[in-house]
C-alpha positions in Angstrom: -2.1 85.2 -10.6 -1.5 81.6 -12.2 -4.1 79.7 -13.0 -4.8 76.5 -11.3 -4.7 73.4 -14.0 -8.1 71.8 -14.6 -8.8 68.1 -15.5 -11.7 67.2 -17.4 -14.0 64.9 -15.1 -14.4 62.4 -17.7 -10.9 61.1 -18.7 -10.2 62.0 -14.6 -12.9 60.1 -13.5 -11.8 56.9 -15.6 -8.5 57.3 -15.0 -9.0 57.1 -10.9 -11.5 54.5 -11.2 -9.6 52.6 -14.0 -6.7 53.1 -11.7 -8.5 51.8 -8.4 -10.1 48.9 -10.2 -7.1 48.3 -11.7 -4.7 47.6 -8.1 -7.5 46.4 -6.7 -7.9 43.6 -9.4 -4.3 43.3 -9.1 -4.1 43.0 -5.0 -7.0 40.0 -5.3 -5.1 38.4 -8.2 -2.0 38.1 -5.9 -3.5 37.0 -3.3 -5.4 34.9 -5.0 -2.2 33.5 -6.5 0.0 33.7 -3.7 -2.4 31.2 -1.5 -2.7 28.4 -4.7 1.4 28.8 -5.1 1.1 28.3 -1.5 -1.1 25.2 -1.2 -0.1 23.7 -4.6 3.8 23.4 -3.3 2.4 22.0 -0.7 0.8 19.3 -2.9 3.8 18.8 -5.0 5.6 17.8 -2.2 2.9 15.9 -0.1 2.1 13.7 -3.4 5.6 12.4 -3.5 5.9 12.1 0.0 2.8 9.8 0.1 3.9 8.2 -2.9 7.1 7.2 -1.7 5.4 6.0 2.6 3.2 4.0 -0.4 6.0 2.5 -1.5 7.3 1.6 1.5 4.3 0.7 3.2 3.7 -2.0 0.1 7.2 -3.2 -0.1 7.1 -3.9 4.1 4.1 -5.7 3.7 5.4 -8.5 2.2 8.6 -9.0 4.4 6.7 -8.7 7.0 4.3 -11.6 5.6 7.4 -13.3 4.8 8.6 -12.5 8.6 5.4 -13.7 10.4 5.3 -16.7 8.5 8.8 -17.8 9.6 8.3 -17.0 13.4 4.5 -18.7 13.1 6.1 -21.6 11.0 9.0 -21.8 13.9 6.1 -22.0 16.7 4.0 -24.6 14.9 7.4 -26.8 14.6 8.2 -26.5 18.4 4.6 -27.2 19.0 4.6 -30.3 16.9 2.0 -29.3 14.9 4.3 -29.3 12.1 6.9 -32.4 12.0 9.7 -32.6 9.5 9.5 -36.4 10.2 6.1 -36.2 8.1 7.2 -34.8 5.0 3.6 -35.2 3.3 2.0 -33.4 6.1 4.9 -30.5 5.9 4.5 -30.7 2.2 1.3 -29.6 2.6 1.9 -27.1 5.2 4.4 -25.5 2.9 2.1 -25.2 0.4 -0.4 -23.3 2.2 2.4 -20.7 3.6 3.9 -20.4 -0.2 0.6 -19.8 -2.4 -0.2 -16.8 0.5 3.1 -14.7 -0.9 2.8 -14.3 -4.6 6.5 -12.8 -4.4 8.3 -16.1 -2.5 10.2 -18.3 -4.4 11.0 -21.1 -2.4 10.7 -22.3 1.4 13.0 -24.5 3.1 12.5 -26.4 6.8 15.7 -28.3 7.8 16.7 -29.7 10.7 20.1 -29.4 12.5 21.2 -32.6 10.5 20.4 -31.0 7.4 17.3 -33.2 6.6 15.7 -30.7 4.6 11.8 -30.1 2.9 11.7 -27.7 0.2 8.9 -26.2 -1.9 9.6 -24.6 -4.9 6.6 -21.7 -6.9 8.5 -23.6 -10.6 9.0 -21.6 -13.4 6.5 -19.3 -13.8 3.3 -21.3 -13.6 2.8 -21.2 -10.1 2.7 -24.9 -9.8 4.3 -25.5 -6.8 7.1 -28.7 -6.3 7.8 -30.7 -3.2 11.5 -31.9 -3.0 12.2 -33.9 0.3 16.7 -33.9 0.6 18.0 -35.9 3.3 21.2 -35.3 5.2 23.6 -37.0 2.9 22.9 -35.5 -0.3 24.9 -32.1 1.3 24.0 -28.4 0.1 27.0 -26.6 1.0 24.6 -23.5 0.7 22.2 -25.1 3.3 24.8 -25.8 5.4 26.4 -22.5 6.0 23.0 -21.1 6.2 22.2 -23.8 9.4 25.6 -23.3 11.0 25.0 -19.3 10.7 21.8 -20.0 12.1 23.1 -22.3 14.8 24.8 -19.2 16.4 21.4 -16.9 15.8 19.0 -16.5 18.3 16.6 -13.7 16.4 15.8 -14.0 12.6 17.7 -12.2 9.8 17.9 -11.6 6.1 20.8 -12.7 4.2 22.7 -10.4 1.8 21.8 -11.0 -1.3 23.2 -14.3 -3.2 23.9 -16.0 -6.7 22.5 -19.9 -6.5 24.1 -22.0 -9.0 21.8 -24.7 -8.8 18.9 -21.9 -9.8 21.3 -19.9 -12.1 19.8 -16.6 -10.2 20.5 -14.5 -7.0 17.9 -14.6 -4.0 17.4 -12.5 -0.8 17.0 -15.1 2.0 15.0 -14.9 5.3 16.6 -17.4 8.0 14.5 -17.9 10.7 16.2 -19.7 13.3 14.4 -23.0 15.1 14.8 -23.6 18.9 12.8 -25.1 21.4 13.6 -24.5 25.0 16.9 -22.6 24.1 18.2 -25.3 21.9 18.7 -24.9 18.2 16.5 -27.7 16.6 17.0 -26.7 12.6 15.9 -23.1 10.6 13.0 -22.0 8.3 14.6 -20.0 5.0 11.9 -17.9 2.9 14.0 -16.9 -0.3 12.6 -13.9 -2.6 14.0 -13.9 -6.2 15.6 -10.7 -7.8 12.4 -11.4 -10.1 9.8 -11.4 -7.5 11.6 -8.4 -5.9 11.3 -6.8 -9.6 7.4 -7.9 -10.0 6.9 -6.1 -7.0 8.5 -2.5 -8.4 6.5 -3.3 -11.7 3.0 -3.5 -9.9 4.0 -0.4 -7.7 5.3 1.2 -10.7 3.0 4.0 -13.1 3.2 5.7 -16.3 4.6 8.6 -14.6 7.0 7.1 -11.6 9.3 4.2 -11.7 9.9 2.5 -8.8 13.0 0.4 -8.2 15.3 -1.0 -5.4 18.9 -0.8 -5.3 21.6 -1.9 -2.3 22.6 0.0 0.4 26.3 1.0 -0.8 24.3 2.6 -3.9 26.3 0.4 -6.5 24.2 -2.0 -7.4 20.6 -2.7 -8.4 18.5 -5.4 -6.3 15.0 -5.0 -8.6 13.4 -2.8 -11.1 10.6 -3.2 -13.9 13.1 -4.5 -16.6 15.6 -5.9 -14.4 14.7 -9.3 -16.3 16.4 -8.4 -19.5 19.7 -8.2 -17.3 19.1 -11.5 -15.2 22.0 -13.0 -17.7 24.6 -10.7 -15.9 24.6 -12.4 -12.8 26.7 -14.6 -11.7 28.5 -16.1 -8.3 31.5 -13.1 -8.3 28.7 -10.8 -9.5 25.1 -11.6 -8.1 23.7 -8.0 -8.9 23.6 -5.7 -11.7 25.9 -2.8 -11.5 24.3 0.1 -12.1 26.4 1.1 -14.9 24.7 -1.8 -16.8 21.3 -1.0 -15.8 18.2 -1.5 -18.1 17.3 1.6 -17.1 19.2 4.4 -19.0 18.6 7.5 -16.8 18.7 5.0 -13.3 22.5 4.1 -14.5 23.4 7.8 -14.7 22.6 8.1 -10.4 25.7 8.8 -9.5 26.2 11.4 -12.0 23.2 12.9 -10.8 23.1 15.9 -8.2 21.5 16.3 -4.7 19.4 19.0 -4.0 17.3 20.1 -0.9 14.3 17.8 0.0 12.8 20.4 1.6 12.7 23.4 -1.4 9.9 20.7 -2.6 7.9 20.3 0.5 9.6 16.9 0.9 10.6 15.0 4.1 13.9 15.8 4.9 14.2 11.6 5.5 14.3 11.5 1.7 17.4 11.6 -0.2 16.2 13.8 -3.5 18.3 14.2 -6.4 18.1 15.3 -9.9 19.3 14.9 -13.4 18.5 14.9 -17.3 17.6 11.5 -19.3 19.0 10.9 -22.9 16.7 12.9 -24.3 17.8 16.3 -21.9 14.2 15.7 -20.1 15.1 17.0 -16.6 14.1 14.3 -14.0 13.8 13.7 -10.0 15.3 10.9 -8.0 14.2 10.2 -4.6 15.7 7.5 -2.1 14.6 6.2 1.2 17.2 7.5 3.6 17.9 7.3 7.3 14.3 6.1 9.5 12.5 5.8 6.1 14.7 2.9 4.8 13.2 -0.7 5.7 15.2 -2.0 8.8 16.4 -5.6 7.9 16.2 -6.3 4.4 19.1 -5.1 3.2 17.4 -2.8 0.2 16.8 1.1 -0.3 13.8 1.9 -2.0 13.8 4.4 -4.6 11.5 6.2 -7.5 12.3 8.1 -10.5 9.4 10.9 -12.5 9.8 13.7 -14.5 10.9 17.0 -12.7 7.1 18.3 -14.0 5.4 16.6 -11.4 7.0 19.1 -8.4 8.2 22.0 -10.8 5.3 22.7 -13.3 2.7 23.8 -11.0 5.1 26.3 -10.0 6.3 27.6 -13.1 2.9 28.0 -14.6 1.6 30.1 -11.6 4.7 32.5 -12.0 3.8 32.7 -15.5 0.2 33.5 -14.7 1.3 36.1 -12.1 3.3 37.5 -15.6 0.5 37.4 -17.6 -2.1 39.0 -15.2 0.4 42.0 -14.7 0.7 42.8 -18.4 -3.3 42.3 -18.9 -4.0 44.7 -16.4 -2.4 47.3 -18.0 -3.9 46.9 -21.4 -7.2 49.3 -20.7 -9.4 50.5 -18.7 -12.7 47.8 -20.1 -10.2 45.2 -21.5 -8.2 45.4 -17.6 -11.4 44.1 -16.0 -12.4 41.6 -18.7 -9.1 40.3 -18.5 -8.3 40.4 -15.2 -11.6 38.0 -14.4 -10.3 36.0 -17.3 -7.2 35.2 -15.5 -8.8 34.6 -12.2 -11.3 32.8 -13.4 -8.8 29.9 -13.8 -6.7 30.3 -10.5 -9.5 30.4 -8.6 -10.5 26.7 -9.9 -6.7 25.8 -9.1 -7.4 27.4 -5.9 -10.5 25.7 -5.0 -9.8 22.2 -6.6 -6.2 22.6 -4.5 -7.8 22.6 -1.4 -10.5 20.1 -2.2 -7.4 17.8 -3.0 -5.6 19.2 0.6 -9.0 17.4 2.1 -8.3 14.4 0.2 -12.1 14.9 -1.6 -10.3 13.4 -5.1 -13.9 12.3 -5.8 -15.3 15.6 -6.0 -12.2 17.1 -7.2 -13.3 18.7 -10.9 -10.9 18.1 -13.8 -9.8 21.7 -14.9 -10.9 22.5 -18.3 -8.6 23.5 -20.9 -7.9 27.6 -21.6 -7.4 28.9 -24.8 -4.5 30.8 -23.2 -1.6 28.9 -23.3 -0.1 29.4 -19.9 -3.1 28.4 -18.4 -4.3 25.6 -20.4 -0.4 24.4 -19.1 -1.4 24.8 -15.3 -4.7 23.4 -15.6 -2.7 20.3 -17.3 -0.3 19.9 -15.0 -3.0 20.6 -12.3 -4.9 17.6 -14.1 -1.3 15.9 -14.0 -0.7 16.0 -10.3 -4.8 14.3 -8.9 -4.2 12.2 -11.6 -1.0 11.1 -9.9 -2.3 11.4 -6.3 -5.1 9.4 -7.2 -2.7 6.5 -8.3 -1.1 6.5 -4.9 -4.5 6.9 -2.6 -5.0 3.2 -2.8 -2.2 2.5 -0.2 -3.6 5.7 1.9 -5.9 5.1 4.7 -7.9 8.2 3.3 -10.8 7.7 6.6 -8.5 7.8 8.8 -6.7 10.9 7.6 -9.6 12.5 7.2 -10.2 11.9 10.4 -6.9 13.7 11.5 -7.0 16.7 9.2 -10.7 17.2 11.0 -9.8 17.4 14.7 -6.2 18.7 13.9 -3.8 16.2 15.1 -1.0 14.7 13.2 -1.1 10.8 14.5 -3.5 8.4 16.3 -2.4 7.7 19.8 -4.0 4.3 20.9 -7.2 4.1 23.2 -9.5 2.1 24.4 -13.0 1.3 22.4 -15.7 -1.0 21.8 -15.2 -2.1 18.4 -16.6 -5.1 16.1 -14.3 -6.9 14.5 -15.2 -9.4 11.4 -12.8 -11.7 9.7 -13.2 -13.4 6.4 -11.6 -16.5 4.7 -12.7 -18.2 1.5 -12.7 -21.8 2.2 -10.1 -24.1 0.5 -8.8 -21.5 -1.2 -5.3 -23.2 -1.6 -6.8 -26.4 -3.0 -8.7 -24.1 -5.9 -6.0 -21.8 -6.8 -3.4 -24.5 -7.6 -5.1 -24.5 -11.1 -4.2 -21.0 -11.7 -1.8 -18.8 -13.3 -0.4 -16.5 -11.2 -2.1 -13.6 -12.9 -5.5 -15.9 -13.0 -5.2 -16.0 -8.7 -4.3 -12.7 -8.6 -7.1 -11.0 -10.7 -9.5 -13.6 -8.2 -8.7 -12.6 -5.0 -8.6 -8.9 -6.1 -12.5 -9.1 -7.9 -12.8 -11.2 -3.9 -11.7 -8.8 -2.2 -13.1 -6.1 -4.4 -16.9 -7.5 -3.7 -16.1 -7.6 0.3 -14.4 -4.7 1.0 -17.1 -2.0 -1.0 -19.6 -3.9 1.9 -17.2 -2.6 4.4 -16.5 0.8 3.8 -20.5 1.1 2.7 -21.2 0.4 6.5 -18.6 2.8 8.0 -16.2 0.1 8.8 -12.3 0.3 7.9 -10.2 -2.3 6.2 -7.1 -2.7 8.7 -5.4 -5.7 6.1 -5.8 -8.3 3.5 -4.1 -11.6 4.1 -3.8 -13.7 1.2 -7.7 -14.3 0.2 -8.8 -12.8 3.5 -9.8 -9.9 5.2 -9.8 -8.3 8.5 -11.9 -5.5 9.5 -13.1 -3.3 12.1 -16.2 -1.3 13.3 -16.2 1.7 15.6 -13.0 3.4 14.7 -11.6 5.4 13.4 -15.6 7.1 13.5 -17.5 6.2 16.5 -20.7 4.3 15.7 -23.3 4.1 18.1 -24.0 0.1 17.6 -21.0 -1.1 15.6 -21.8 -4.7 15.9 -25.1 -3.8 13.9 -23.1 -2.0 10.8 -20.6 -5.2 10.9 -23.6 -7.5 10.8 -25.2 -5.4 7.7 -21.7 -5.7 6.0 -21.6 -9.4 6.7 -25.4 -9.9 5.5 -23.9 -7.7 2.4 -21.3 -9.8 2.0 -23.4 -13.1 1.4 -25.8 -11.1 -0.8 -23.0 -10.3 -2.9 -20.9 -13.7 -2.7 -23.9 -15.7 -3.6 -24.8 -13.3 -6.5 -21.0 -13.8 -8.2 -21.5 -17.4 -7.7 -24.6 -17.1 -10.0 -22.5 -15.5 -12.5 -20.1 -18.1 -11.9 -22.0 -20.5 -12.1 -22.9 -19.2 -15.9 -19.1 -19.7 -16.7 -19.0 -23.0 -15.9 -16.6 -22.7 -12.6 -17.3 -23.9 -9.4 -18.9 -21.4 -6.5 -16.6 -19.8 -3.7 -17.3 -20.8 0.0 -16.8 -18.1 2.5 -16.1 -17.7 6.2 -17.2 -14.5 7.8 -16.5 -14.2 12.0 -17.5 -11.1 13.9 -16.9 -10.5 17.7 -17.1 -7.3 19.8 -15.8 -5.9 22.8 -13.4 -3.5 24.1 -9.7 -3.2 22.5 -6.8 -1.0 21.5 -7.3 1.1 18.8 -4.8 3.5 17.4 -1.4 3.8 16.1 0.7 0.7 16.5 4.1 0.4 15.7 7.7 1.7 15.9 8.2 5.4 15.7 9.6 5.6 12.4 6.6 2.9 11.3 3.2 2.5 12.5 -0.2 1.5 11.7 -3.9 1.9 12.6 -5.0 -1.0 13.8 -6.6 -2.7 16.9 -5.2 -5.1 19.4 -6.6 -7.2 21.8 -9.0 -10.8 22.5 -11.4 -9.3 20.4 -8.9 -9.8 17.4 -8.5 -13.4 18.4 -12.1 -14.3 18.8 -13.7 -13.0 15.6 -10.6 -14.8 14.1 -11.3 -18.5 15.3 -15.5 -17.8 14.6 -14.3 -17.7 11.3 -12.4 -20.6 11.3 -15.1 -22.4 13.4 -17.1 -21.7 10.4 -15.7 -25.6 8.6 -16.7 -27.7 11.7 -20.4 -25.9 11.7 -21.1 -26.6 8.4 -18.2 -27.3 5.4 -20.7 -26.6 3.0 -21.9 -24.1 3.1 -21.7 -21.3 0.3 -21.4 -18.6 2.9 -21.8 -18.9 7.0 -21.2 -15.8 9.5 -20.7 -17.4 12.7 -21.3 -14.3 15.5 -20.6 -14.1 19.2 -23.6 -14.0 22.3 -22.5 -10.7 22.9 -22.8 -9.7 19.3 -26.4 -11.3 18.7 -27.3 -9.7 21.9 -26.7 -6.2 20.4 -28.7 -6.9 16.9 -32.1 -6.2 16.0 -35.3 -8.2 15.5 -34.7 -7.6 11.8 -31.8 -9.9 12.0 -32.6 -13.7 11.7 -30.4 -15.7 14.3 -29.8 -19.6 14.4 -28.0 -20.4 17.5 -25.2 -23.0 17.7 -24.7 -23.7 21.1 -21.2 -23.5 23.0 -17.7 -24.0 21.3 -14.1 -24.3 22.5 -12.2 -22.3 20.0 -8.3 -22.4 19.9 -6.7 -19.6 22.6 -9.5 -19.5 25.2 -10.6 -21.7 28.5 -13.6 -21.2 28.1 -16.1 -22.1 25.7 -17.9 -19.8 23.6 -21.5 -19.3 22.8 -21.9 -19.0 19.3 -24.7 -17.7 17.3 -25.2 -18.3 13.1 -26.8 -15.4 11.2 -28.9 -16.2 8.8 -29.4 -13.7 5.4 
């Protein structure tokens, strides 16, 4: 009889549990990788698809400024409150709606005669230049626009045109005037190719360049160093072809190929495309396409980064998959040494991936470098991509989707709340920025606007837009607070604290103190998303709005000046603590309501 074969226990022993450790450490490391390639796509994708609703979202911003200014500019000339006939008073009308958008380069009011009021921003210095024309000094350009206009009953943007008077091409918005159905004159807001290109070079990073080109894909409307082209164009030729492009790899776009959006975890809305740069670096190209692109100026909006940002995350996690495999196999000891070596890393990928899925970028550790290649990459390209999604957050409403993510819906469908609202305003704010640069206003009203809005979010209160120099906020949403009128008083009482303490500092530099206006109203309003399908925002609607809006501006008849004075409703004081020191101010008539209103001052 045979002998059965024998196995020593020891090498048998190892050799099952070797083996079992070994799958085992192999299953987890799979796993482990198959969720962060998983959730890391999904990142890729999401980052440029926030990026480039970013984009958008700070590009429609200012045409709709520019949009809201014409239609309130057409209702303040058929109210009278703005007469052509008083070109000093217009003048300074004009120069008030002009210093509010940075990006404008010139406004025009003219009546159906032609009589025309112009201010011009100048060249460069932000000084801005009255230039009354009348009637018989003809602008054939003026004229087409007020016939075109004559025959409009909405406003529209022009295509864009070549000025010879200004030796440069504009993108004009022609608001038609007409009082009781007939037309009385037009309101034209024109934005320079320059302006348009300042706007792609303060959206613009290290890693993405932004840039704008026409519909029919031929020619380029703005870009960072469309500038060093402006000597191009002419009357026959008032854009840049893209052949001729200051941008090497942007001229190259229609050599470029299209690939699927969706491979990347991108919108499908998107048009995505790549291509290689002089230097054979492989890069991305994504356009607004179809209910992404902005719906009267006739632009697309587009972006171009290197293919790293949506590829390398991938790559180095099948490389890691690669690497773990052949580890594994090495021995029995070195297997399991190894094997937590390698998921060691992914599982920081893993766990920073879905701390960045939460939008928790604060808490969101950098990866530390590996001495294994492969991984030292992914952690870099890890590093890469927060680095990236924290340059874009700024134009996210991170609260609100927070707020989404948590009870598991995908938008905010409007409802009915009580809500504070609190408006700001720093007080002849157009008189003190005429000294200023450009850059000089600009770096201003952002340290402003810095100091007011950490107040608000600090209370639980949401920034729903900055106008020029001022701010509108509200309380209550998208978090419910228990006593919102309370939080928006703290943030107001915050806000003087912190206004009168710059002012000291100020004062130490030898410049003169900024004045605020703060107004705060509650009551019930609309609260949710607003907008057209394709475009919304989260915001409120209602007479709240409008009466925390004129207690602000109430603010210069109580007392001009003051350094800072929060003017606050009855039914605001009425919902405040003792610990709050109230001055009332008797009754008001504010613009918009019958009745007066009894107004209260809250003292720091």
């Amino acid at each position: 009889m045979a002998q059965k074969r024998r196995f020593h226990i020891t090498p048998t022993l190892t050799t099952v549990i070797g083996t079992f450790v070994a799958v085992t450490a192999a299953l987890v490391l799979l796993v482990q990788v198959a969720t962060s390639e998983k959730v890391v796509r999904s990142l890729g994708g999401e980052l440029i698809n926030v990026g480039m609703d970013a984009l958008e979202q700070a590009f429609s911003e200012q045409i709709k400024a520019i949009e809201e200014a014409g239609a309130y500019t057409e209702a303040a000339l058929n109210s009278g409150a703005v007469l052509i006939s008083k070109p000093q008073e217009t003048e300074e009308y004009l120069f008030g709606m002009l210093s509010a958008m940075e990006h404008v380069s010139f406004v025009i009011i003219a009546d159906k005669d032609g009589n025309s009021l112009q201010v011009d921003r100048g060249s460069g210095d932000g000084v801005l230049v009255p230039n009354f024309v009348p009637a018989r000094q003809k602008d054939p350009a003026l004229a087409r626009l007020i016939d075109a206009s004559a025959r409009q009953t909405e406003a529209f943007w022009t295509e864009p045109q070549f000025h010879n008077a200004r030796q440069h091409t504009y993108v004009t918005h022609v608001q038609p005037v007409h009082d009781r159905g007939v037309f009385e004159g037009v309101i034209i807001t024109a934005m320079s190719m320059h302006g348009l290109s300042e706007i792609t070079a303060d959206i613009s990073t290290e890693l993405v360049t932004v840039f704008m080109i026409h519909p029919d894909g031929g020619k380029l409307v703005a870009h960072p160093r469309l500038p060093d082209v402006f000597d191009r164009l002419t009357t026959v030729s008032p854009l840049v072809d893209l052949e001729h492009s200051p941008d090497a790899f942007l001229a190259t776009l229609q050599e470029t190929k299209r690939v699927r959006a969706s491979r990347y975890g991108i919108d499908e809305g998107h048009e995505l495309r790549v291509g290689y740069d002089a230097d054979q670096q492989k890069r991305f190209i994504i356009l607004e396409k179809g209910e992404h692109a902005p719906e009267s100026l006739p632009v697309t909006i587009g972006a171009h980064f290197p293919a790293e940002i949506l590829e390398q995350p991938l790559d180095q996690l099948s490389n890691s998959i690669l690497i773990g495999m052949a580890l594994l196999g090495v021995s029995l000891i070195g297997a399991g040494l190894l094997a937590h070596r390698i998921s060691l890393p992914i599982r920081r990928v893993a766990h920073g991936a879905r701390a960045v899925a939460e939008l928790d970028l604060e808490n969101t550790q950098e990866l530390p470098p590996s001495r294994v290649r492969e991984l030292d990459d992914l952690a870099s390209g890890f590093n890469s991509m927060v680095a990236g999604l924290n340059a874009f957050r700024r134009y996210v409403p991170r609260a609100l989707v927070l707020e989404l993510l948590k009870e598991g819906r995908a938008h905010a469908p409007p409802e009915e709340r009580e809500v504070a609202v609190l408006f700001t305003d720093i007080a002849g704010f157009t008189s003190a920025s005429e000294g200023m640069s450009a850059r000089d206003t600009a770096e201003f009203v952002n340290h402003h606007l810095s100091l007011l809005g950490h107040e608000i979010r600090s209370r639980g209160g949401t920034i729903d837009k900055y106008i020029g120099d001022s701010v509108m906020a509200f309380f209550g949403a998208p978090h419910r607070l228990e006593n919102p009128a309370e939080l928006a008083a703290q943030a107001a009482i915050g806000m003087d604290v912190a206004i009168r303490a710059d002012n000291a500092e100020r004062a130490k530099r030898g410049l003169a103190p900024v004045r605020v206006r703060i107004g705060l109203h509650v009551g019930p309003l609309i609260v949710g998303d607003i907008g057209a399908p394709d475009r919304v925002n989260y915001t409120v609607i209602g007479d709240t709005v409008n009466v925390a809006a004129r207690l602000e501006s109430l603010g210069t008849e109580i007392d001009d000046k003051a350094e800072v004075i929060i003017l606050v409703s009855k039914a605001v004081a009425d919902l405040l603590s003792s610990d709050f020191k109230l001055q009332p101010v008797g009754k008001h008539k504010v613009k918009g309501k019958q009745n007066e209103i009894e107004v209260v001052r809250l003292v720091p």
